[in-house]
C-alpha positions, 0 to 999 in steps of 0.5 A: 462537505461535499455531500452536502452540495447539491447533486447538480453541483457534485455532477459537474466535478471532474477528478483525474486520478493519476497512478504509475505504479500500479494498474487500477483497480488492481490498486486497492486503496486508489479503487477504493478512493474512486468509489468513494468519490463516485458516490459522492457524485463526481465524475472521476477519471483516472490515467495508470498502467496498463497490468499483463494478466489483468487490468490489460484494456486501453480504456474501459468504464468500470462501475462508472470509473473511467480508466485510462490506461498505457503501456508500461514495462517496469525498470530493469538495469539500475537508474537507466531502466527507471529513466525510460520507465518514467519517461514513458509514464510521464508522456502518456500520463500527459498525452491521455490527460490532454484527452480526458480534459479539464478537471477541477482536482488532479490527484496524484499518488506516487512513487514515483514523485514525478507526477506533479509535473502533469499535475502542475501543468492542470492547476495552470488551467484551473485544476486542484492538485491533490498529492496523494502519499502512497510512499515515503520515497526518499526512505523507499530509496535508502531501504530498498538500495542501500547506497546511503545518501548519495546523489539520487537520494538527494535527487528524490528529495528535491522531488519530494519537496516539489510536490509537496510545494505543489500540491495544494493539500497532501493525503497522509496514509498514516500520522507518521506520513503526516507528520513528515508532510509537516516537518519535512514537507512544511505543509500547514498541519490543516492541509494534511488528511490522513487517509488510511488504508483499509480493505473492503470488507464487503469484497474481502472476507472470511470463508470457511477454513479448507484443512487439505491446504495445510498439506496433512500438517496440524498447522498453516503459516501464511504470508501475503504481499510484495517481494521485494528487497525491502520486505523481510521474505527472506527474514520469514524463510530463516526464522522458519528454518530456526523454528524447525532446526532450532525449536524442533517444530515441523508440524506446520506448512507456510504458503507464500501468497505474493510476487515481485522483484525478488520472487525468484530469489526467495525461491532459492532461498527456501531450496537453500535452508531445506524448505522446499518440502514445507513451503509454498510460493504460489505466487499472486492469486486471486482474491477468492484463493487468497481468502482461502488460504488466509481463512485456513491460516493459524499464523500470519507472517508480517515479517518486515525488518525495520528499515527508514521505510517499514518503520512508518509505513502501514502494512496492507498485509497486516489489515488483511490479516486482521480481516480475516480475524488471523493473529500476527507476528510482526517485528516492532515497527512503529506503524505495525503497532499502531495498525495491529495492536494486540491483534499481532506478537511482536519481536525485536526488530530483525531478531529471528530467532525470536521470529520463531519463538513467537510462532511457536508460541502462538502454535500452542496457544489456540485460545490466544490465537482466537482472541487475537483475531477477534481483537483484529476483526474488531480494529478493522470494524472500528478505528480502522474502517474505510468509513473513516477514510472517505469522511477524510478523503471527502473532506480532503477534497473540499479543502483542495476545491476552497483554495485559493486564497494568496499564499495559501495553496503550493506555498514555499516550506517553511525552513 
């Protein structure tokens, strides 16, 4: 293991962490990945955007991180948009990677899959790639588009075969993503660590419910995370309107913690179903606000609709959620299980209606609702901890430095 190396060793290691979608350390799982590392005595680097509100210097040294960051506008106007988004992501990736130098592992997360590119270009010159699998993006192209399997959905899988046929091992966030690597990728079951997410619960914890942020109502609702095409905003604003119209429950209010490319939308949707005076999207906040909120909650919202993408995916909200020690109503997704377990209710899939039931009945049930956060917290403490992810990530490394033998690292898939 790399912690058994000697300091002088672990001093002379180099890691490049190569991130496009997200600026760091906003992006929680990759900062978390850089401290671990750091500790483990390398030097780590990493190249990402630059954020707008946060995030915004050209390069800084943070908590002996070093970060590199470009700037980058997100893609508007279809495939174009994303065109000159990645183009322009790819140049600077390779202009500050030139800066930073050499390395001995590239690391690289997507989407988008193009960054094994410059990740090949630095295992010419000695470096180990390792592919870092944030998202399944040929299931991330077919939930958030819709076009069915047309020309580019075929075009992401021959860039995702290519970075699995580059990288030397592949970081899985959860076994459904390794098993991918495996079956679709042809990775060696042995080349495949599965790192999960997981939040800091030194950073990211309870603090004392603040009864004023549910608005004179008995209850608080919550949702937290992105909005966007694929994850079930709108699915949480109808059941709400059922819960009301239907079930006859107004005694709640819900706060809508996130933004994203659909923000504005669900907006308008929540005018639309009469909502405006019991919900509330504040858009993104800090993490000291979000844990406010998240500690007040009675009920949390994972409300992410079964699709070729949430399915397998594990959701950070609902490891939040089980942070802050908050019961869970989830549609039945395969990984939500696996993450929640009876910390979260779950309905069939996409079935508001049910949606709504559960919240109801989670409404009126406080001991279950203790009992549920409890059975959360425990989870997060346990099988889910961060601990377990640094042995595998470390481990991860190790494998990646020990290739090299003919054949083995950037092998051909097996048909």
């Amino acid at each position: 293991m790399l912690g058994e190396a000697t300091s002088g060793d672990r001093r002379s290691r180099r890691a490049l962490i190569l991130v496009e979608n997200l600026s760091v350390p906003f992006d929680r799982r990759v900062w978390q990945e850089c401290t671990t590392l750091r500790d483990a005595g390398w030097e780590v680097h990493v190249i990402c955007p630059a954020g707008t509100k946060r995030d915004t210097e050209r390069e800084v040294l943070l908590d002996g991180v070093r970060i590199h960051r470009y700037p980058l506008r997100a893609a508007t106007g279809g495939p174009a948009g994303y065109l000159r988004e990645y183009g322009t992501a790819l140049w600077h990736t390779a202009r500050l990677a030139r800066k930073v130098g050499p390395v001995d592992v590239v690391h690289a997360c997507n989407p988008p899959d193009l960054l094994f590119l410059p990740a090949r270009w630095l295992k010419r010159r000695g470096a180990r790639f390792v592919f870092d699998q944030h998202d399944l993006v040929p299931e991330l192209y077919l939930s958030r588009f819709d076009r069915g399997e047309d020309l580019l959905y075929r075009s992401v899988c021959a860039l995702e075969r290519m970075t699995y046929r580059a990288a030397d091992v592949v970081l899985a966030t959860n076994e459904s993503y390794r098993d991918v690597a495996v079956r679709r990728g042809g990775r060696r079951p042995e080349d495949v660590f599965v790192v999960r997410s997981a939040p800091d619960t030194d950073r990211f914890h309870p603090v004392p419910p603040e009864p004023e942020l549910k608005e004179g109502k008995p209850h608080l609702l919550c949702y937290l995370g992105v909005m966007g095409p694929q994850d079930g905003v709108d699915y949480a604003l109808r059941a709400l309107a059922k819960l009301r119209d239907e079930l006859g429950r107004s005694d709640w209010h819900a706060v809508f913690v996130g933004g994203g490319d659909t923000f504005d939308a669900m907006v308008e949707l929540s005018r639309r179903l009469g909502l405006s005076d019991q919900v509330r999207f504040t858009g993104r906040v800090s993490d000291a606000e979000l844990a406010r909120y998240l500690s007040t909650a009675d009920v949390c919202l994972s409300p992410d609709p079964r699709n070729p993408l949430n399915d397998v995916s594990t959701m950070n909200k609902v490891l939040e959620y089980m942070v802050m020690g908050r019961p869970i109503v989830s549609f039945d997704l395969k990984e939500a299980r696996v993450s929640a377990g009876d910390a979260a209710v779950y309905a069939p899939a996409n079935d508001e209606a049910e949606f709504a039931r559960l919240i109801a009945l989670l409404l009126d049930d406080p001991e279950k609702r203790a009992l549920m956060g409890k059975t959360g917290q425990e989870r997060i403490g346990g099988p889910l901890a961060w601990r377990n992810s640094q042995r595998a990530l470390l481990a991860a490394y190790e494998a990646a430095l020990s290739t090299g033998a003919p054949g083995r690292a950037g092998t051909r898939p097996r048909s």
